[in-house]
N, C-alpha and C positions, 0 to 999 in steps of 0.2 A: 280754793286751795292756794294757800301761801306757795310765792315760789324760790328758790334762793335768787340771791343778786345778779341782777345782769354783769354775764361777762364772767360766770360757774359752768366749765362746762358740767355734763354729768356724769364725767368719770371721777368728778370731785367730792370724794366721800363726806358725808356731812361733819364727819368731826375729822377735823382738817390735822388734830396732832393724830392720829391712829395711823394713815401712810406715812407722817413725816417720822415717825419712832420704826418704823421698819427700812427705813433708808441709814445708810451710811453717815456716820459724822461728817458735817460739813461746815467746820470753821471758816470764818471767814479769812482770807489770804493776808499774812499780817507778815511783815518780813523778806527775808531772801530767804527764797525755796529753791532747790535741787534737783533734776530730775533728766533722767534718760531721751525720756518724750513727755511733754507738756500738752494735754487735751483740754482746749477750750469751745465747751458747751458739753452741757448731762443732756443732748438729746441723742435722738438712735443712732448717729451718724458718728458721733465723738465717741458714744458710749461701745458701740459695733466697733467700735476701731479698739479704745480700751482693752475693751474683751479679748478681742482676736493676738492684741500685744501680750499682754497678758496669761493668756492660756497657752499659746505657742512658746513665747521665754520668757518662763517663772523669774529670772533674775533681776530683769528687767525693772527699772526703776521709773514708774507711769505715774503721773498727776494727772487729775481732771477738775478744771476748773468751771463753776458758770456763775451767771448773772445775778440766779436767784438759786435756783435747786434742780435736780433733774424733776425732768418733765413739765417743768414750768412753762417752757416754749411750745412753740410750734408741735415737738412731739408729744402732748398731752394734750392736745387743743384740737387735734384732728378728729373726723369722725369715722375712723379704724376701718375704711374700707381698703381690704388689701385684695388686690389684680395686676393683672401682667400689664402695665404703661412706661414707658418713657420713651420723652421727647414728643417728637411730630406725632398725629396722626399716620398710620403704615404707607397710606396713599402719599401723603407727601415725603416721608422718610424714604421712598423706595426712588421716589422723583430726583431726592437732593442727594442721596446716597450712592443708589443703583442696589441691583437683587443682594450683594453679599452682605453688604455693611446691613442694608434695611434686616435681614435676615439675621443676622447678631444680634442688634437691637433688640427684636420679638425673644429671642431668645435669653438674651441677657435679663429684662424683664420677667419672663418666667422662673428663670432659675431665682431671682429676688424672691420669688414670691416663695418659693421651694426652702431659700435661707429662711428667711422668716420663718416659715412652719416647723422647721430642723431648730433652730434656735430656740422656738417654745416647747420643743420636744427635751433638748440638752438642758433646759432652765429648771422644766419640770414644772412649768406657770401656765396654769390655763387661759388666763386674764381677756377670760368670755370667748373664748375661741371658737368659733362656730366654721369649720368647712361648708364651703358653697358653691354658690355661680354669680359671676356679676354678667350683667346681661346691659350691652350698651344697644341704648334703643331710643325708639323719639312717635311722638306724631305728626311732626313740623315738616311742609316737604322740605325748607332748609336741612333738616336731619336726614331728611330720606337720601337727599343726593350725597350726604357725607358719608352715609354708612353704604349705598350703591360702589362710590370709592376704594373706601377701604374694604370691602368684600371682594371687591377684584384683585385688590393686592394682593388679600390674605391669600387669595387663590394662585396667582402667578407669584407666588413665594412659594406655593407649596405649606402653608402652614396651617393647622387645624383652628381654625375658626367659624367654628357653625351659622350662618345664616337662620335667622328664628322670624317665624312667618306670624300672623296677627294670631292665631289660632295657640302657636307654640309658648309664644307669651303671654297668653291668657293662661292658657292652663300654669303655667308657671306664676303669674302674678296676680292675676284677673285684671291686670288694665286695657284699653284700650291703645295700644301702641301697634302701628302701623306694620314695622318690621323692628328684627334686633341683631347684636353680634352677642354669642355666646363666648365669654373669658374663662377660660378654666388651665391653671388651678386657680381660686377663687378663696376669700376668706375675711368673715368680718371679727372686729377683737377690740378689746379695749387699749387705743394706744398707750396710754397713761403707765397701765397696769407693765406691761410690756418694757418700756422706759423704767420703771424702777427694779422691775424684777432683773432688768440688764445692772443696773448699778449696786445693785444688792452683790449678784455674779462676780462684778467687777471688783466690791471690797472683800469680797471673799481669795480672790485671788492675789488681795494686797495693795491695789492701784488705790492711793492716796485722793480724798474728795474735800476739794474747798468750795463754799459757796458764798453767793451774796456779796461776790466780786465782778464787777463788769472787766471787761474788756479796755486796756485805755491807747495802749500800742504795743506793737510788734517792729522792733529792732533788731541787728548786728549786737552782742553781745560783745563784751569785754573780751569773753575768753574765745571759746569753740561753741558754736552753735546760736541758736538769736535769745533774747531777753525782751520776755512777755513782761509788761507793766498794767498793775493794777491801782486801784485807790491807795491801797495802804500795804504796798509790797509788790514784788516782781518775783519773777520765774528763769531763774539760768537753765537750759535744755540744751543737752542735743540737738535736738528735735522737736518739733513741732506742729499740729494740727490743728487748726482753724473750722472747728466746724460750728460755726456761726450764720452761716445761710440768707437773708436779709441784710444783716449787719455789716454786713461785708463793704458798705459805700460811706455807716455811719466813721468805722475805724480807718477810709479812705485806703483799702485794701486796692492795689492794682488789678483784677482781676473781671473789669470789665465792668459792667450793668447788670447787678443781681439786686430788679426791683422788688421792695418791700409793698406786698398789696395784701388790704386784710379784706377777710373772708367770715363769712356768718353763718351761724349753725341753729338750730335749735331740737330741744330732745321732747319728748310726751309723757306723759302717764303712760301706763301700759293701756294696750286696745282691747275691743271686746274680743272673744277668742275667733267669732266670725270675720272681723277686719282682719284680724292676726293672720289669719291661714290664707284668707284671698290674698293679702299681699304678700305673701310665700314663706310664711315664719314657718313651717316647716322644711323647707329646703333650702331656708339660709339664704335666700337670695338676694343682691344689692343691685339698685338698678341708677345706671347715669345717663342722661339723656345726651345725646350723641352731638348736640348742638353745644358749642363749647357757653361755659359758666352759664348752664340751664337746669335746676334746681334736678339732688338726685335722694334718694335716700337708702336707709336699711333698719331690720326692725334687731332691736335688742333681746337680749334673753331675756329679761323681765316682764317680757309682752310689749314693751314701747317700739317707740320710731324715731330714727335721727332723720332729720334731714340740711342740708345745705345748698350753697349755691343759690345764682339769681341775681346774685349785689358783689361788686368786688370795689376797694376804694384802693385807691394811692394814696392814705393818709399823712405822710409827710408833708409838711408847708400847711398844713390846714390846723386850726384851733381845736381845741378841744370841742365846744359845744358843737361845731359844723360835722367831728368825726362821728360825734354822741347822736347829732341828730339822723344820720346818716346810718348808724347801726337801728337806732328804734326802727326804721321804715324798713330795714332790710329783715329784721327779725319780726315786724307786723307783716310784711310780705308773706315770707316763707309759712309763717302761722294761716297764712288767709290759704297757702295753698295745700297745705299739707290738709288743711279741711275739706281740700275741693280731692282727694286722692278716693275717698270711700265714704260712701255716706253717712258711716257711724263714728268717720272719724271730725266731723263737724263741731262737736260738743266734748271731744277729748282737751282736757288742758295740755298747753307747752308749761313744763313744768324748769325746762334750764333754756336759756339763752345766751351765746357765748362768740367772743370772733377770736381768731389767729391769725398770724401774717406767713403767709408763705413768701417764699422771693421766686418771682420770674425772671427769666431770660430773653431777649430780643430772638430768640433761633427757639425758643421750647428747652432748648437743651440743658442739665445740670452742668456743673463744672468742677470737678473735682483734677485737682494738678497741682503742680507745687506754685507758689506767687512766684510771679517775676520779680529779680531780683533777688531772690529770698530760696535758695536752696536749698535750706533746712528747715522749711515751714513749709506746709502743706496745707491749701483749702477745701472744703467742701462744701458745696450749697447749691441754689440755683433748682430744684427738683420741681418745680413749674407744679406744686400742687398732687405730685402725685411721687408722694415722698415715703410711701411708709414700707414698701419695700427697698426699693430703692436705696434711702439712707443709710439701710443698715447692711444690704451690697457693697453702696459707697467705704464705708466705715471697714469693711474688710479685706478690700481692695487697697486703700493708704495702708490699714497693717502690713500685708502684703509685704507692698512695696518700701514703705519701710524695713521689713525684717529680711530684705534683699530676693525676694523671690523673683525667679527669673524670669525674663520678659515674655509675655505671652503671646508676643505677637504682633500683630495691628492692632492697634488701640481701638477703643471705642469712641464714638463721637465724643464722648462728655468726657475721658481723660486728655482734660487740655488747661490753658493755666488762666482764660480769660473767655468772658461772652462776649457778643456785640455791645457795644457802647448805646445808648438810648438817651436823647435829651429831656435829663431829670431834674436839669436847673436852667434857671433862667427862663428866658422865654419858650422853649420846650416845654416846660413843665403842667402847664395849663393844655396845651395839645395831646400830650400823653394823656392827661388824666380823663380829658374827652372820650378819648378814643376807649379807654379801660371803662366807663359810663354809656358810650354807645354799646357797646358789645354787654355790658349788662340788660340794658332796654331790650335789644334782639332777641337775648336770652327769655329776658321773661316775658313777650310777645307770644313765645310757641307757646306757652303752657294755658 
């Protein structure tokens, strides 16, 4: 079986103009442009923010700018498992926190997961929407002692988190996994699909879409507000939002250490209908192993299987061929294992093969707050991987705050304007990237 090119993932329709004719006009930025608030990046985080300016004051004069096209990034490149995460694991959140804040946190994540599902409800876009359960579990005693952990948190939080015993998980998946944590609400989707159905939303309600213009700086404007410059034209705004997420070190944005680390996927043929149902394609299930970057998956409506994790790189500073050879072994990996999952899944093809770059943070934590310096610009990034609720939380939260809503209170850990610093140049930079390759090797030792 032929398979498209590496680096498609499979949300990529084979005829590549048939979603680009259902998206919004997107000229490329040619000139001085005008705008209220300037959105730079079409993924769920700029687009979530659009939407919410947008829908709330129709008046409002909104641009969204990207690099290439919505969903192009990161939010088209994920593998659409949506659950309640951010930040630390609960056992360390509740350590570095204490009961209230850790308790926000879980909660804050849930309710993510609740926008999302309201927001495909409002869209009226199914784009493969499947309600379920993600089930974080392991056979590794590494895994065991993490999820012993955070079982006790969830417990002296008071928050419902089910405990799943070897037996609970079987019947749910058929694998051999030790113990698990039950996530619910839970839901796997096509992020892609999701991303443009937001941009679709967003030109209906008038927000203006340029593409195929990067990013080249963010300055103090002439008049009122800062002046976004691109290749062949700039942006006068009011306002402005930054949801760029990696990028954020390449445009030397003040806002800390949001490392760019790419991540590898790959998707299957559909399985026979007896792999299909052991591993829980009837009830939707998505399962992550509790050992951090330890290969997880979920199966598709079409009868296939995504799976990721296993390999993470800091490609920056490295050549092409070394980043190239580095994805073959990560996506021959993943292939070797996803055979080792059911015995009939041994002779199934990987039919896409695909990496994205998330950006991490030295603390786990996102960062969304206005740049220092820069009080009319606003960032967003930093979602350590587990972005697809999340981003489009974040994205609601800058409308918000831009459209003056009143303050809610104590902040959450991630509205803040900066992460820890990380040595990502110089001689650091070879240590980091160690360390992001040790923790790969540990990862894929359990399995």
């Amino acid at each position: 079986m032929s398979r498209p090119p590496a680096g498609t993932p499979c949300w990529e329709p084979a005829d590549r103009g048939a979603p680009d004719a259902e998206l919004p006009p997107q000229p490329q930025l040619r000139g001085v442009v005008t705008a209220d608030v300037a959105v730079v990046g079409a993924g769920l985080a700029g687009l979530a923010c659009a939407y919410h300016l947008a829908d709330r004051a129709p008046g409002l004069a909104v641009v969204v700018v990207d690099a290439e096209r919505p969903a192009a990034g990161a939010s088209g490149r994920g593998t659409g498992l949506l659950g309640p995460r951010a930040g630390p694991p609960v056992d360390q959140a509740l350590r570095r926190f204490g009961r209230s804040t850790a308790r926000r946190i879980h909660h804050a994540s849930v309710e993510a997961v609740d926008q999302v599902l309201d927001l495909c409800a409002r869209l009226d876009v199914q784009c493969g929407l499947r309600p379920g359960e993600q089930l974080v579990a392991t056979r590794a005693p590494a895994g065991l002692v993490s999820l012993a952990r955070q079982a006790k948190a969830y417990r002296a939080l008071g928050l419902d988190v089910p405990v799943l015993t070897r037996g609970a998980i079987r019947a749910r998946v058929g694998l051999p996994h030790s113990a698990g944590l039950l996530h619910r609400p839970a839901a796997t989707l096509d992020p892609a699909a999701l991303t443009r159905a937001l941009a679709r939303a967003c030109a209906a309600k008038g927000v203006r879409f340029y593409g195929d213009s990067p990013l080249r700086a963010a300055r103090a404007g002439e008049l009122i507000g800062p002046e976004l410059c691109f290749p062949h034209g700039s942006v006068q705004a009011g306002q402005a939002v930054l949801a760029v997420n990696s990028a954020a070190g390449a445009l030397d944005l003040p806002v800390g250490t949001v490392l760019p680390l790419e991540v590898y996927a790959v998707a299957t043929a559909p399985l026979s209908s007896t792999a299909y149902e052991t591993l829980g394609g009837r009830a939707g299930c998505s399962v992550v192993d509790a050992v951090p970057m330890a290969p997880y998956f979920r199966l598709l409506p079409d009868g296939g299987l995504v799976a990721g994790g296993g390999t993470a790189l800091a490609p920056d500073g490295l050549g092409a061929r070394r980043v190239q050879a580095v994805r073959e072994r990560a996506w021959a990996w993943l292939e070797q294992w996803v055979g080792s999952l059911h015995p009939e899944l041994s002779g199934v093809p990987v039919t896409h093969r695909w990496s994205g770059r998330i950006g991490m943070t030295g603390d786990g934590l996102p960062v969304v707050g206005r740049v220092p310096g820069c009080p009319d610009v606003w960032y967003i990034g930093g979602c350590c991987g587990h972005g697809l609720a999340m981003s489009v939380a974040h994205g609601a939260h800058v409308a918000g705050a831009l459209l003056g809503d009143p303050d809610p209170g104590e902040p959450l850990p991630w509205h803040r304007s900066r992460a820890p610093r990380l040595p990502v140049h110089g001689a650091g930079r070879p240590v980091l990237r160690a360390y992001v390759d040790a923790l790969g090797r540990a990862a894929r030792r359990t399995c």
